[in-house]
VEXSEZA-861968 format. One line per 3 residues: their letters; for each residue x, y, z of N, C-alpha, C, CB. Coordinates in steps of 0.05 Angstrom, whole numbers. Each point is the difference from the previous one (the first is absolute). Glycine has a CB too. Example, Ala and Ser with C-alpha at 12.3 -4.5 7.8 and 13.67 -1.06 7.14 Angstrom:
BEGIN
AS	264/-114/156/-18/24/0/18/24/0/-38/-23/25 | 31/44/-39/16/24/1/-15/22/14/24/-13/-43
END
This chain:
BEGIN
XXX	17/-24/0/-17/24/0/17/25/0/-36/-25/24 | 57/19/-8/21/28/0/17/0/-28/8/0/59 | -7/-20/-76/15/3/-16/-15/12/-23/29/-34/19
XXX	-65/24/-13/-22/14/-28/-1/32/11/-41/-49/-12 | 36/53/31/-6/32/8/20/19/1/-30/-16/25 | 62/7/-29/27/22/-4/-13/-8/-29/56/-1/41
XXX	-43/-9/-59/-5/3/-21/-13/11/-16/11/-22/13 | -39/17/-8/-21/3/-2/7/48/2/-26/-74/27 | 32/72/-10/5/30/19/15/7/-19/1/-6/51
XXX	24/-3/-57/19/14/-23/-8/7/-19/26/-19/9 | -47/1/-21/-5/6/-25/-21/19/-8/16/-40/-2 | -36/46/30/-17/26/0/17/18/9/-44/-18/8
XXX	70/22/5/18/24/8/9/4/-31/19/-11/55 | -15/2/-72/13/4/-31/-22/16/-9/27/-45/-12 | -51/20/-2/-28/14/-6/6/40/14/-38/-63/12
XXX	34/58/18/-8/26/11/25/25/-20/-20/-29/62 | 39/18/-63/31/17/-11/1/1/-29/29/-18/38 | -59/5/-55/6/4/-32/17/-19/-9/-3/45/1
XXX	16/-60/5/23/-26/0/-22/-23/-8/40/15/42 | -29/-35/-62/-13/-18/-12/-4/-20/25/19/9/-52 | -41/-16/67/-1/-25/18/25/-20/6/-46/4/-16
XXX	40/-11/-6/16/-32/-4/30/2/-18/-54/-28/-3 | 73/36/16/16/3/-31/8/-15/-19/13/24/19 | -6/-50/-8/0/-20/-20/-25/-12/-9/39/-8/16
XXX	-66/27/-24/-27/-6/-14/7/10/-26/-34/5/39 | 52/15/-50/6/0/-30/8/-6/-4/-3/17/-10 | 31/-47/8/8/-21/-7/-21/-17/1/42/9/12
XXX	-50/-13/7/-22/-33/0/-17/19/-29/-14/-29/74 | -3/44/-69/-25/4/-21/13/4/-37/-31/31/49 | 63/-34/-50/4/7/-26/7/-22/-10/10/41/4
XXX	2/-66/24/-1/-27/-8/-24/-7/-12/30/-9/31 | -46/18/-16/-29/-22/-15/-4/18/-22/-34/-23/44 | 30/42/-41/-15/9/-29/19/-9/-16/-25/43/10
XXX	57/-53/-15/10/2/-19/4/-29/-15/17/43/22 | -31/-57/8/-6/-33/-7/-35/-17/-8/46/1/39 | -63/27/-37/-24/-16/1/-5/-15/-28/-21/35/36
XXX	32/-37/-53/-16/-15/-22/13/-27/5/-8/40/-39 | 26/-43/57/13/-24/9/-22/-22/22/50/35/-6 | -72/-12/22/-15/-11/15/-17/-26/-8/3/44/16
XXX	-8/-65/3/-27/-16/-6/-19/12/10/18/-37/0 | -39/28/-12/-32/1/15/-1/-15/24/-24/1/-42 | 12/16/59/-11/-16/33/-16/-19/-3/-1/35/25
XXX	-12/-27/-48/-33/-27/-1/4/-6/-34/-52/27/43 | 43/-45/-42/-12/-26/-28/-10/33/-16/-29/-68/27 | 27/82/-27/-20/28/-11/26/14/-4/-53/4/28
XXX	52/5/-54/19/25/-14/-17/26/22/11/-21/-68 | 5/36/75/-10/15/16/-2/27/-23/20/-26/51 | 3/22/-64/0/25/-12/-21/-1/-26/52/8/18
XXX	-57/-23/-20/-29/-15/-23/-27/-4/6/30/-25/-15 | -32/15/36/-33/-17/12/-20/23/7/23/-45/27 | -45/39/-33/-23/15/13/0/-2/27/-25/-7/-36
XXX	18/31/48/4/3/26/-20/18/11/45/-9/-5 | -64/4/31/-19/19/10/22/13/25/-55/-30/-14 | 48/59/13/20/14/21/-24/6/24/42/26/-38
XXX	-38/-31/55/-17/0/35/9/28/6/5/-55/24 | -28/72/-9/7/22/14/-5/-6/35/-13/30/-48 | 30/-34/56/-2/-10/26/5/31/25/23/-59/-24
XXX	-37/79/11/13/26/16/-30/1/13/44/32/-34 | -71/-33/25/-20/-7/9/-18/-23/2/11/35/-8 | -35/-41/16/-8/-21/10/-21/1/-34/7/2/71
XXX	4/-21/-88/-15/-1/-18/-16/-33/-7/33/44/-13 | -45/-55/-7/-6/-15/-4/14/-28/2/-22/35/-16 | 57/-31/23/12/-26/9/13/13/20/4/-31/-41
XXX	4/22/70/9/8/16/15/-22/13/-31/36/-2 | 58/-21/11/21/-15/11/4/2/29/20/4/-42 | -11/-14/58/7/-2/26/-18/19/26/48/-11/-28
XXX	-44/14/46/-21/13/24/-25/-20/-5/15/57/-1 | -47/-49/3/-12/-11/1/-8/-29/-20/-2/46/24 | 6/-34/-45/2/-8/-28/-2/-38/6/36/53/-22
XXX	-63/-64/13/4/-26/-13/12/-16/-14/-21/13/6 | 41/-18/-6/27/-12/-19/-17/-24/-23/47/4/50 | -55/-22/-39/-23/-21/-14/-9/17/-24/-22/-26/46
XXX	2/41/-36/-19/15/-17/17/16/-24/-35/6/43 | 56/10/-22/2/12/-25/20/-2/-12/-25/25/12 | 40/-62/-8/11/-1/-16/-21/-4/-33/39/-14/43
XXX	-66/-1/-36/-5/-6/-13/-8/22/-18/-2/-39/25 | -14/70/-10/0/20/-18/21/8/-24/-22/9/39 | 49/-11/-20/16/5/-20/6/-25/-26/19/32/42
XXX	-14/-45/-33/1/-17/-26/-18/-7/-9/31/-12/8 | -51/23/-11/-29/-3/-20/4/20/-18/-36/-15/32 | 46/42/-14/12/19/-20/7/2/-21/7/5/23
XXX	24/-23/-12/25/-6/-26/-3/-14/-14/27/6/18 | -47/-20/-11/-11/-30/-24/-21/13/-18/2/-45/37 | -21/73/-25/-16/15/-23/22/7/-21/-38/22/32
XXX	59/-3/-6/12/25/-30/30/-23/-4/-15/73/20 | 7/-99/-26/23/-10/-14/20/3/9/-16/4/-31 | 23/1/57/26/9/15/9/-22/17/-12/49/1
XXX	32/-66/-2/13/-21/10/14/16/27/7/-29/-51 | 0/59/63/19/4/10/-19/29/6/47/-33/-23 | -56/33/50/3/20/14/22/19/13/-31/-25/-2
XXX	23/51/9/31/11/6/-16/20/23/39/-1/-57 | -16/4/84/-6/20/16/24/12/-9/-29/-17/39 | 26/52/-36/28/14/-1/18/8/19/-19/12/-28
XXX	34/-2/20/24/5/13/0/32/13/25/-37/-35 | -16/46/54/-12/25/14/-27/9/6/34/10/-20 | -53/-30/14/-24/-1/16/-4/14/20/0/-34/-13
XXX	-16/43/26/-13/11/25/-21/-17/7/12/44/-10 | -10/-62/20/-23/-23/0/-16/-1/33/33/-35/-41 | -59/40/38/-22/4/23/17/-27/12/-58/25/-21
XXX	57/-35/12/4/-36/19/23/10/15/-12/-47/-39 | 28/53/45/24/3/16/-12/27/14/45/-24/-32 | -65/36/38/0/17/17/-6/-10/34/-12/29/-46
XXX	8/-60/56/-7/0/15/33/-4/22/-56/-14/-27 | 47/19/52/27/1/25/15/-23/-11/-24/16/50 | 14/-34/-64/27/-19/-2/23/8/-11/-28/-30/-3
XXX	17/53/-20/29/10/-18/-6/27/9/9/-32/-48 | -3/51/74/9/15/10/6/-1/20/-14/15/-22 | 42/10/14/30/-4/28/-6/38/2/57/-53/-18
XXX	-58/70/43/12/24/-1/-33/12/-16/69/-10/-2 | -88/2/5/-27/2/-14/-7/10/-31/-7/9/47 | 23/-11/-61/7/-3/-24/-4/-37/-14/36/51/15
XXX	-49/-58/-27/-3/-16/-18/20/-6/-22/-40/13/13 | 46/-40/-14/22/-10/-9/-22/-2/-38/35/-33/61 | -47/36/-72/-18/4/-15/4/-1/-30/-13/21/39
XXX	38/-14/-48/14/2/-23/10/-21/-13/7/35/15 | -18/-50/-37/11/-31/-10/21/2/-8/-34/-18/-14 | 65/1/20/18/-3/-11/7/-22/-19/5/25/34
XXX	-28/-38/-38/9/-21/-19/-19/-2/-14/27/-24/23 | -27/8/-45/-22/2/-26/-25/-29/16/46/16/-60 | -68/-25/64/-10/-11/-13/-14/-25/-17/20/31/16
XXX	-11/-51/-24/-6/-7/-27/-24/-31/20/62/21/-47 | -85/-15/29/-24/-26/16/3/-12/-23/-41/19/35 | 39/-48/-24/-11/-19/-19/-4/-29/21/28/26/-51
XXX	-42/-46/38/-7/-17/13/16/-9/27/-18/-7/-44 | 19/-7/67/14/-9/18/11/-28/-9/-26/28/33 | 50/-29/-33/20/-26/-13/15/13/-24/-33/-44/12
XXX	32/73/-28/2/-1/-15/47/0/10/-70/20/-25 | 78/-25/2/25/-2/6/16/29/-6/-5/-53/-8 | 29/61/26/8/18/0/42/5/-11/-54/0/38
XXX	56/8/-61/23/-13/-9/25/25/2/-31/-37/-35 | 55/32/46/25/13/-10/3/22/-11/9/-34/-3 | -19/61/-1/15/24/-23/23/-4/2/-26/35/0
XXX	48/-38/11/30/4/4/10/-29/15/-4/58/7 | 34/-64/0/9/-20/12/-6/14/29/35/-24/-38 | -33/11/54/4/13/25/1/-21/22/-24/42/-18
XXX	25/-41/47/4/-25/19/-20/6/22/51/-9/-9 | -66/-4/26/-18/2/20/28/17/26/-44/-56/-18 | 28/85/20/0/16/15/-3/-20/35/-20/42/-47
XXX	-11/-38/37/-9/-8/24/-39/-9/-2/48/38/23 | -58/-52/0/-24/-5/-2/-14/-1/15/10/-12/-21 | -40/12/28/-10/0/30/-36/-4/-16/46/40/40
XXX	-53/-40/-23/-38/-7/7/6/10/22/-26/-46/-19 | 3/79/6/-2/24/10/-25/2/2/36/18/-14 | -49/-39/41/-35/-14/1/-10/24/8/-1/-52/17
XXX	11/82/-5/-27/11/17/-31/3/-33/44/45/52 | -68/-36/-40/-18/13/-27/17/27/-15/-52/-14/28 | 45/13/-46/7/23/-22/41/-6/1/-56/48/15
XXX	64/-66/-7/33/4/-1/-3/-19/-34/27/-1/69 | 0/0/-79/10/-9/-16/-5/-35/-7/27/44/12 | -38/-61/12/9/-23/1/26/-8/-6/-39/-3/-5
XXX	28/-21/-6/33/-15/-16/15/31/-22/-29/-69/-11 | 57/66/18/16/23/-11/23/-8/-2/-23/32/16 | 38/-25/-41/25/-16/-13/20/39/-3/-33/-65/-42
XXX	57/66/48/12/20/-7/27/-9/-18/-22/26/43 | 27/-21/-55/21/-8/-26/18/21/3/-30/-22/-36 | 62/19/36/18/9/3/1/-6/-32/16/-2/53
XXX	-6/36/-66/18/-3/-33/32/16/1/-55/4/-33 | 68/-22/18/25/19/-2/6/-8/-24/18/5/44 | -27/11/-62/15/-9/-28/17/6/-12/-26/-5/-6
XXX	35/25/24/41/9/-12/5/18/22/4/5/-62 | 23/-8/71/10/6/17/-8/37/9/34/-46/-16 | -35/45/45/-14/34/3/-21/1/4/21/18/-26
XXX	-43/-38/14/-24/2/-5/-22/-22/14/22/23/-43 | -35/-16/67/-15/-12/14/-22/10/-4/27/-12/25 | -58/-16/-19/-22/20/12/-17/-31/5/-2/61/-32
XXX	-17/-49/38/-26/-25/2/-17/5/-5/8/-16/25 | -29/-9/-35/-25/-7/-3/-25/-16/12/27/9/-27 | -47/0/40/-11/-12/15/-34/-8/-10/41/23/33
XXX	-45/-46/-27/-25/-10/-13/-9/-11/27/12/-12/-53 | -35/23/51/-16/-5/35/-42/-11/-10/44/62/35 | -53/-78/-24/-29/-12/1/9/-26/-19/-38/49/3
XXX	63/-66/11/-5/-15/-15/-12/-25/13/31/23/-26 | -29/-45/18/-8/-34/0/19/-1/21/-14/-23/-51 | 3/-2/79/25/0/19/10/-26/-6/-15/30/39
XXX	11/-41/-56/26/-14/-24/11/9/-13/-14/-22/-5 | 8/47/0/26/20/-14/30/-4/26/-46/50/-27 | 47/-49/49/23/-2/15/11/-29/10/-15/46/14
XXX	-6/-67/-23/17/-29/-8/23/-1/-14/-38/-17/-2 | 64/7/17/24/0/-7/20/16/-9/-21/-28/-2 | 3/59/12/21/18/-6/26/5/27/-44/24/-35
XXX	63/-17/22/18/4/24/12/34/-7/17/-63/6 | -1/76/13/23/26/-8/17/-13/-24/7/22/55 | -5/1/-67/22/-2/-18/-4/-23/-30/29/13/50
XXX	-53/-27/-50/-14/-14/-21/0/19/-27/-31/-26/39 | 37/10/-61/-5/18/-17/-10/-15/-23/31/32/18 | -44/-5/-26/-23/-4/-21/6/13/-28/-33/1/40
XXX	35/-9/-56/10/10/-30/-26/20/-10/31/-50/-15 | -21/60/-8/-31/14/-13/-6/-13/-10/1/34/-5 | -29/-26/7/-20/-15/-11/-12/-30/15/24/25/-41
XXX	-12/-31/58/4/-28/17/-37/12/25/85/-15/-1 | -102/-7/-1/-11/8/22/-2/1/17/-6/0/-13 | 7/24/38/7/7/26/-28/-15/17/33/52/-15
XXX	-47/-45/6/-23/-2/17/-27/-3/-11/26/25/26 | -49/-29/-8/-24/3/-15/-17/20/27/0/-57/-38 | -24/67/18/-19/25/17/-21/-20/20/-3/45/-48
XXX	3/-37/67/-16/-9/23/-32/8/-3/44/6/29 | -56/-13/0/-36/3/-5/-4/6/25/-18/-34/-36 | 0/54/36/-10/6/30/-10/-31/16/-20/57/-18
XXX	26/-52/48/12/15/14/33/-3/3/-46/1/18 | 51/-16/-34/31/-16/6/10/34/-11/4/-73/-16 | -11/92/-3/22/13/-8/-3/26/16/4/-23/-47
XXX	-12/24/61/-8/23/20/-34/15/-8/61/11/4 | -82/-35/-7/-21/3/-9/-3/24/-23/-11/-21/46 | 23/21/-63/-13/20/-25/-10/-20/-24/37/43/9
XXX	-43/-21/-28/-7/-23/-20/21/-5/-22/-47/13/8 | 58/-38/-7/32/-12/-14/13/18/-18/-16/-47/-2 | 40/49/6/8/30/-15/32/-4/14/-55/40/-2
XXX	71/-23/-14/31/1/-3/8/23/11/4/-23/-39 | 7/20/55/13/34/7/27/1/-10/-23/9/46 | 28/6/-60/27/-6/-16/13/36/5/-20/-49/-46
XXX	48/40/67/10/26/5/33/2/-7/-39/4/39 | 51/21/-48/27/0/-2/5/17/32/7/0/-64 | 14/-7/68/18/12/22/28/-1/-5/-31/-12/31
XXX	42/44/-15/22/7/-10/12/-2/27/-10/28/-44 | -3/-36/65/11/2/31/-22/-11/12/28/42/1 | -12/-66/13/-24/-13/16/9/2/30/-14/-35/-40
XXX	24/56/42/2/16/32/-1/-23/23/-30/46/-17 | 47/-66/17/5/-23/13/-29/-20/7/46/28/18 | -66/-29/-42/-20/-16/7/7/-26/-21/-38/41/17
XXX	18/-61/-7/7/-28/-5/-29/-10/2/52/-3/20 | -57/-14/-41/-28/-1/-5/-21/11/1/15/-21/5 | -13/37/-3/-18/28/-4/3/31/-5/-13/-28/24
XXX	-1/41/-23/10/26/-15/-27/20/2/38/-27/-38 | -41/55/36/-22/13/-7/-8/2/-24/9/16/32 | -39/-26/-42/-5/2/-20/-18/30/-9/8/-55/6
XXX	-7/69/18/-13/30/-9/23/21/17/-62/-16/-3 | 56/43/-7/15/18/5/-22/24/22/34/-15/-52 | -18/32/63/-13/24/8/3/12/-16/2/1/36
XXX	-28/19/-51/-7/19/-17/22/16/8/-50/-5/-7 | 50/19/28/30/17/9/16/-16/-7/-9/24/39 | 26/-36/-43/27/-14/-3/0/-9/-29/5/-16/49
XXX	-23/18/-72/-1/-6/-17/27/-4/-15/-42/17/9 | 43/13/-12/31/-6/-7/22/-16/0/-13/26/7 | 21/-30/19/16/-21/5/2/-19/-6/-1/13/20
XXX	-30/-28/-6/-6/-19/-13/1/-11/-23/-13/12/24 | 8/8/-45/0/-8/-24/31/0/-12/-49/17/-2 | 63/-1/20/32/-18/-14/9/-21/10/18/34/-8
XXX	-41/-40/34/18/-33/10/-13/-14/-12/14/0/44 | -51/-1/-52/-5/-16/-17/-17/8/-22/11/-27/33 | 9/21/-61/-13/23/-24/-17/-19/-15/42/36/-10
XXX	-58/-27/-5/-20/-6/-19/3/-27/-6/-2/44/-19 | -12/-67/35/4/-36/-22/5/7/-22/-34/-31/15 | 12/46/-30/1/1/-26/21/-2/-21/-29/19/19
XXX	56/-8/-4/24/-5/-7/7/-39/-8/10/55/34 | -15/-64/-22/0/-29/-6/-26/-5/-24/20/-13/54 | -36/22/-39/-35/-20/-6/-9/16/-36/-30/1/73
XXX	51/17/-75/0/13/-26/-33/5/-11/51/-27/-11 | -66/32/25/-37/-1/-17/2/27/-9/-37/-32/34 | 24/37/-57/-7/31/-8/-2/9/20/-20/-1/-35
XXX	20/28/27/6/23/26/-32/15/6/61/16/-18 | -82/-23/-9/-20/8/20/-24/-21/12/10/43/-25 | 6/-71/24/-2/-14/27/-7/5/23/23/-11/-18
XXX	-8/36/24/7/7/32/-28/25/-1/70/-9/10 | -93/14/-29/-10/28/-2/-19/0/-6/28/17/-9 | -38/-41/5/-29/-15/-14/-17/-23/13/25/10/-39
XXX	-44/-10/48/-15/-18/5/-15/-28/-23/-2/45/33 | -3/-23/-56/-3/-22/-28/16/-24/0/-6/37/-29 | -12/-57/14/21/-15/-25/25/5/-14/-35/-8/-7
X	56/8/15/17/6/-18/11/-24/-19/7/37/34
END
């Protein structure tokens, strides 16, 4: 905890001084951009191709996620949806402000942890979850409280010297952590895991949280998957846009339609 909160502290003392957060975040972000056509797909689904329905999860609309929300039901709302508008691949976004995280569980200092840092992506429970990059098991845990992550896999990458970061995939199957160990590694494209089902995945309705991190501020199987609106900033240089991996058109992130 003392090693997440100095850290954590430095990097809003920078923020506060005009100084880039993270300084080694413009190396990591020019690695990827300069490698993404090298990426795999996370799912059996071209991401940067497939029809996709985009979820607004900032209010309480016709499919609703976590707090009171029926997971059963609406999973089934939602995928009646995607099976109307032809969409194999739902998507929550990334910087969200999502009602569901306003309750005391995700606030510290009375501020709401509220802000999505990771993309997203629903599709059936079992579906399998594969490699973009080589990388080795970080770390793992079944993260049982309601609304947590459940089953959660973090992937250590280093693909040329200098250059660290991680990836974390959280609601999965708790056979997703059968026979994983530290330091295991997984090639691209190789599959890591498969997506879980309420209640095993922290009761939502089956879905991928797929996050980059540039600093995992000495945590180990777990991690924050939302930000404080105040801290945005920061945040967003420790953990920037999936999209950078998950490569989907850019107005993906801006649209509720069929795309």
């Amino acid at each position: 905890m003392a090693q997440e909160e100095g850290r954590l502290a430095t990097y809003l003392a920078r923020q506060e001084k005009g100084e880039a957060p993270i300084p080694q975040a413009a190396s990591i972000l020019r690695w990827i951009n300069d490698n993404q056509a090298g990426f795999a797909s996370v799912l059996q689904h071209d991401l940067k191709t497939c029809r996709k329905i985009v979820y607004d999860f900032s209010t309480n609309g016709d499919v609703v996620i976590g707090g009171t929300s029926d997971p059963a039901r609406q999973t089934d709302v939602m995928f009646a949806q995607m099976a109307a508008a032809n969409a194999p691949v739902g998507v929550g976004r990334y910087r969200e402000d999502r009602i569901c995280y306003q309750s005391p569980q995700f606030k510290t200092g009375g501020e709401a942890r509220s802000q999505h840092l990771g993309i997203d992506l629903f599709l059936a429970a079992g579906t399998p979850v594969y490699m973009p990059l080589d990388g080795v098991v970080h770390s793992f845990a079944d993260n049982n409280l309601p609304l947590d992550y459940g089953p959660t896999i973090i992937m250590e990458h280093n693909p040329t010297p200098g250059i660290t970061f991680w990836t974390l995939y959280g609601h999965l199957s708790r056979d997703s952590l059968s026979g994983l160990a530290v330091g295991k590694a997984f090639a691209k494209g190789e599959e890591l895991c498969r997506f879980g089902d309420y209640p095993i995945n922290g009761d939502w309705i089956p879905h991928l949280h797929f996050q980059i991190i540039f600093d995992l501020l000495g945590k180990h199987g777990d991690y924050f998957g939302a930000a404080k609106p105040s801290q945005w900033e920061v945040w967003e240089a420790i953990c920037p846009n999936p999209n950078l991996i998950l490569q989907m058109p850019e107005n993906v992130t801006a649209s509720r339609d069929g795309i």
